[in-house]
N, C-alpha and C positions, 0 to 999 in steps of 0.2 A: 504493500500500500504506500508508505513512504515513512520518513524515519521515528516517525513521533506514533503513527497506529501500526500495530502489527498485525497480519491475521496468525490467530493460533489454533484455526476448528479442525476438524477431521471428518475426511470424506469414510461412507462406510460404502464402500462396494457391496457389500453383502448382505446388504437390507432390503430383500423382496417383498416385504408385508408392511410398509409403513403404519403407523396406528395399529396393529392387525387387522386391515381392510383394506388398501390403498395398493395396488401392484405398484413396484420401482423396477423396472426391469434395470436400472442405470444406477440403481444405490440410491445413497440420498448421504448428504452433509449435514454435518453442524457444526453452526459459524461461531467459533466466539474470537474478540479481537480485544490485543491490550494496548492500552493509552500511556504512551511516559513522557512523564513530567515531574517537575518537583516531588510530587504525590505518584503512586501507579495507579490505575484502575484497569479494572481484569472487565470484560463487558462479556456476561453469562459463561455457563459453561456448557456441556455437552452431554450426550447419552450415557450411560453407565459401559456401554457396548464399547467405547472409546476414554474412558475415563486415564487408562495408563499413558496412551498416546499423546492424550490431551495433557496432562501433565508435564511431559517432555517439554512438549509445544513451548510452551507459559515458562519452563524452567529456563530453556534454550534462549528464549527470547529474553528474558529478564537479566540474563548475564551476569547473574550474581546479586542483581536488586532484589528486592522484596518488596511484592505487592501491600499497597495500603488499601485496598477498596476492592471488592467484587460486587460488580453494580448484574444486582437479578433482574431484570424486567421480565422473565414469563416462568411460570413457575411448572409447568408445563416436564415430566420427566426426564425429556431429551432433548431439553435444555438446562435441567436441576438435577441430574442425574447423579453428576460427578461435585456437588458440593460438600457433601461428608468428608470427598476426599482430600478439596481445597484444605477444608478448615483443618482437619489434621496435618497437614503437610503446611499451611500456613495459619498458623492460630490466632497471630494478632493484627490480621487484618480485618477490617470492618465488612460487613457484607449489607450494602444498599438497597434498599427493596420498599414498595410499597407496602402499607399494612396488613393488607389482606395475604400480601406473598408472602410476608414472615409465620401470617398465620396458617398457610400450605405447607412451610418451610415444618413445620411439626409436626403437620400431620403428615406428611410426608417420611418422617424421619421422628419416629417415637423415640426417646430419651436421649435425643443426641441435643446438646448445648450448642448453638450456632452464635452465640455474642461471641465477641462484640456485634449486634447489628445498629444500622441506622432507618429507619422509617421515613421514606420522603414520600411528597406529594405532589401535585399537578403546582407549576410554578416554583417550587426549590431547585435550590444551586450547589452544585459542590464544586469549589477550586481547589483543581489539582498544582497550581502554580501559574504558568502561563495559558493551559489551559481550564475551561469553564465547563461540568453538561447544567445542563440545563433538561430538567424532567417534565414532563408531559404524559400525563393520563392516558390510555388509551384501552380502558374499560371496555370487555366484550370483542378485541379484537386476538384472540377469540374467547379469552378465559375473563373475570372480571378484574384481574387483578395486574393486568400488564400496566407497564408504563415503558414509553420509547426516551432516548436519551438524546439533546442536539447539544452537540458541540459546535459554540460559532466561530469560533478560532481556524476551524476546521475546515466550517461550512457543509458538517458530515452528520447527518442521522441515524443514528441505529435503533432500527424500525423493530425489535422483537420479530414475530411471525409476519407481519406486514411484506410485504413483496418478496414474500419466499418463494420457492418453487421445488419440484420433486427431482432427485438427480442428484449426483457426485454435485462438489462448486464449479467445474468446467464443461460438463456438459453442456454439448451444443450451444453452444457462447452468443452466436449468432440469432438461436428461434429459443429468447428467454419466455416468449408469450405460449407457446403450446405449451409447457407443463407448470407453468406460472398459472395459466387458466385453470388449468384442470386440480392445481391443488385450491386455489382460493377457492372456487365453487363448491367444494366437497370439504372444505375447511373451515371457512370464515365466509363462506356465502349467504348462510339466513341474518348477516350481520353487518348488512348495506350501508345503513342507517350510523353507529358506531366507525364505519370505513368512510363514508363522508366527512361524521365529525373530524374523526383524525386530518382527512385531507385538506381541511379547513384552517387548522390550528397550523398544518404543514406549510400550506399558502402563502403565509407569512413569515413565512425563514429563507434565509438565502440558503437554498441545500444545493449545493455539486457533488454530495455523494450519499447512495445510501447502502448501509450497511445490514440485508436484514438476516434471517437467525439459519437460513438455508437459501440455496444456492448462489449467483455469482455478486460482488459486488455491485453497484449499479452505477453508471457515469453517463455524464452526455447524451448522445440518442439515446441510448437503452434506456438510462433513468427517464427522459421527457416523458419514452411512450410508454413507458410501467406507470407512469402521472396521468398520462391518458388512457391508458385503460381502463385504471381502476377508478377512475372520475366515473365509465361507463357501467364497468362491474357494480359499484357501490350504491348507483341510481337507479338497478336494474334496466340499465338501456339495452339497448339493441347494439350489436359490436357487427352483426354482417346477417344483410337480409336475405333471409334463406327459412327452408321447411325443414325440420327434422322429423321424419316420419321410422317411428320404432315401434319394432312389432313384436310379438312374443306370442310366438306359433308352435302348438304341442305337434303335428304330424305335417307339418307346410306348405299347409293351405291357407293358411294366415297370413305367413310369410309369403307367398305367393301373389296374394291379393295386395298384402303391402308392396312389392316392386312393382305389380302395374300403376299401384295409384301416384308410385314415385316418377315414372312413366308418363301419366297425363299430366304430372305440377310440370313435371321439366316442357313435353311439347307446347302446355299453355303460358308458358316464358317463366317459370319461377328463377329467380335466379340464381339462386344453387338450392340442394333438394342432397339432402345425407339421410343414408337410410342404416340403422339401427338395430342388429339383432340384439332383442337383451338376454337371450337365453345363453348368449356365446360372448357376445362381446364386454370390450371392459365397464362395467356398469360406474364407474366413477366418469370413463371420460363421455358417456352417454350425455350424464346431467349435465358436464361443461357443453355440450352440443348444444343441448334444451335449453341453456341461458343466454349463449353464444348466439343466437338466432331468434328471429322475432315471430315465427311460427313451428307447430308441431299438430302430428297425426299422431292420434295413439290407436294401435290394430292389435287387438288380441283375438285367444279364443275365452270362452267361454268355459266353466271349471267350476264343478260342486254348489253349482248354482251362485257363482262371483265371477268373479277374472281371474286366468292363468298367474301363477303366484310370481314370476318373473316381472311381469308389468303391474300387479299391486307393491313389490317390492320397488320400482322403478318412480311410481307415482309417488310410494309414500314418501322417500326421499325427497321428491322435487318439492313435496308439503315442510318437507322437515328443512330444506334450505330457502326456505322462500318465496320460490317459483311465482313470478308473477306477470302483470302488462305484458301478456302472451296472446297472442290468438288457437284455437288448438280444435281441431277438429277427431271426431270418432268413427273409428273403423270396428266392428264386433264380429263374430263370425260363432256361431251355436247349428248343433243338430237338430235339438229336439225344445228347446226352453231359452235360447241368447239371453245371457244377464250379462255377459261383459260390458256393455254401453254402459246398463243402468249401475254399475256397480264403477265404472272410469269416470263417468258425471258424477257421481258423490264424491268422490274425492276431488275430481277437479272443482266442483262448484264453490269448495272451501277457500280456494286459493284466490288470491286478493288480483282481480282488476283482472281476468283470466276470460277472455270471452270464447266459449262454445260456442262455434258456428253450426248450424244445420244443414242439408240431413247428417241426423245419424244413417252411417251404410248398412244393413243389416247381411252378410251371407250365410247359406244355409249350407254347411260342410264344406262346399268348396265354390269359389269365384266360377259363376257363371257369364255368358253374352247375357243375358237380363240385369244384372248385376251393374255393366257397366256405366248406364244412365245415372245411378247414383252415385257413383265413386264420381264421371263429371263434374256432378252437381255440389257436389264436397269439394273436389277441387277448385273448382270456382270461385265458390265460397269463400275458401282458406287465402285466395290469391286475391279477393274483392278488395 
């Protein structure tokens, strides 16, 4: 980074289950970076998976100094993972943190003594000497108790989880926004609202760099458009107008019916149309699709008198991140009783500002030429 911040995190190659949910087929990082100055400050630490490595790091780097300060912003495990280890290897340094994180910092960690700490809040300062941070609230992004850190000396933010992404820190260095999307979505996405405030308070700093808790540093372009994304992200806007049409087909006739209807959006000019198995495909970067775009099809079959349990799992998600200011049209497909429509309508009707276009398409075991007049008329609809 340059002489005064170091990076000290550790990439873990070997983390294919992020959260145990999350595929990584590329690993996944954790950042943490040390500040020297008169004062040190350690800026978070890392997973327990890396805790020995992480030590090095920070030993390496500190050349014989000793750290005065581990500033926690996310208390979060695999970023707290390895503070037991701090405080025994270094005792008497203070360890910074909101109140609520000193209060994780326990439960986290039964009968382990963590003073010296210090308790800061939205507006306090700590001088390391020539340098200042300067702390910053940022409640709910994603846990309640983060807080981000700006150093203006710097002119450098360290965002906690804010502009993370999934991946080793060098992955694909170039397309920060594909797995940038697909972790905020499935991360910090039903937490829009929270992600404005932040970017608000951000607005008014001079930042040329931000530092967040996973993947690459951020600078120049890459920072501007991680600024403008997540202006979009945060508002639920529309990032690229397009149909996500996902189906979840028990024998593939569902499926079936879903690539023709992908078929009439694209002839009737949609302007990009991604189509979705959720029985197979990765169901985290589905939802990034469904946010990413300003319309969706949902095609199932029909199941125990509901909907095939791949697309109730696929909806309930989209309810549990927020999913909203969508247009979304229903595709159902039943033998003898179709309840997948009326069981996809109860869940979508929940969701805030979500308009259901009509018809519903109804098939009866498999896409017929009769059939087709309605899928048209859906189509239409959806592209109205």
């Amino acid at each position: 980074m340059n002489a005064n911040i170091k990076y000290i995190g550790c990439d873990d190659a070997e983390m294919d289950l992020f959260e145990s949910q999350y595929v990584t087929p590329e690993g996944m990082c954790y950042n943490s970076y040390l500040i020297l100055d008169e004062k040190i400050a350690v800026m978070d630490s890392v997973d327990p998976r890396k805790t020995g490595e992480w030590l090095q790091n920070l030993s390496a780097a500190l050349d014989g100094r000793t750290p005065d300060y581990l500033i926690v912003q996310h208390m979060e495990p695999d970023h707290s993972g390895s503070l037991k280890a701090f405080r025994e290897t270094y005792p008497n340094a203070t360890i910074v943190a909101s109140e609520k994180a000193l209060t994780f910092m326990a439960q986290f960690n039964e009968g382990t003594d963590f003073g010296p700490t210090m308790a800061v809040k939205e507006g306090d300062t700590l001088s390391l000497g020539v340098r200042t941070l300067q702390f910053i609230a940022a409640p709910m992004i994603h846990w309640p108790e983060v807080i981000v850190t700006y150093c203006p000396e710097e002119k450098t933010l360290f965002s906690a989880d804010a502009f993370g992404k999934f991946g080793v820190k060098d992955a694909d260095p170039d397309d920060w926004a594909c797995e940038a999307r697909r972790y905020y979505f499935n991360i910090c996405g039903k937490y829009g609202m929270p992600v404005t405030t932040l970017l608000k308070k951000a607005s008014a700093l001079d930042i040329q760099t931000i530092c967040p808790l996973h993947g690459p540093i951020l600078k120049g372009e890459q920072l501007a458009e991680a600024l403008r994304l997540y202006t979009i992200w945060g508002s639920y806007g529309v990032e690229t107008e397009g149909v996500l049409v996902a189906h979840a087909s028990i024998h593939g006739n569902t499926k079936k019916a879903a690539e023709k209807l992908a078929e009439i959006l694209q002839a009737k000019g949609a302007k990009k149309v991604v189509l979705a198995d959720l029985c197979r495909d990765d169901m985290a970067e589905v939802i990034e699709d469904a946010f990413r775009m300003n319309k969706l099809v949902v095609c199932a079959s029909s199941y125990d008198a509901d909907v095939f349990p791949p697309m109730h799992m696929f909806l309930w998600k989209l309810k549990m991140k927020a999913y909203q200011n969508r247009t979304v049209g229903i595709l159902e497909n039943g033998s003898w009783a179709p309840s997948a429509g009326k069981a996809m309508r109860a869940i979508l009707e929940q969701l805030k500002n979500v308009n259901i276009v009509e018809p519903t398409v109804t098939i009866r075991s498999s896409m017929k030429q009769a059939d087709l007049p309605a899928m048209e008329a859906l189509a239409d609809a959806i592209l109205k």
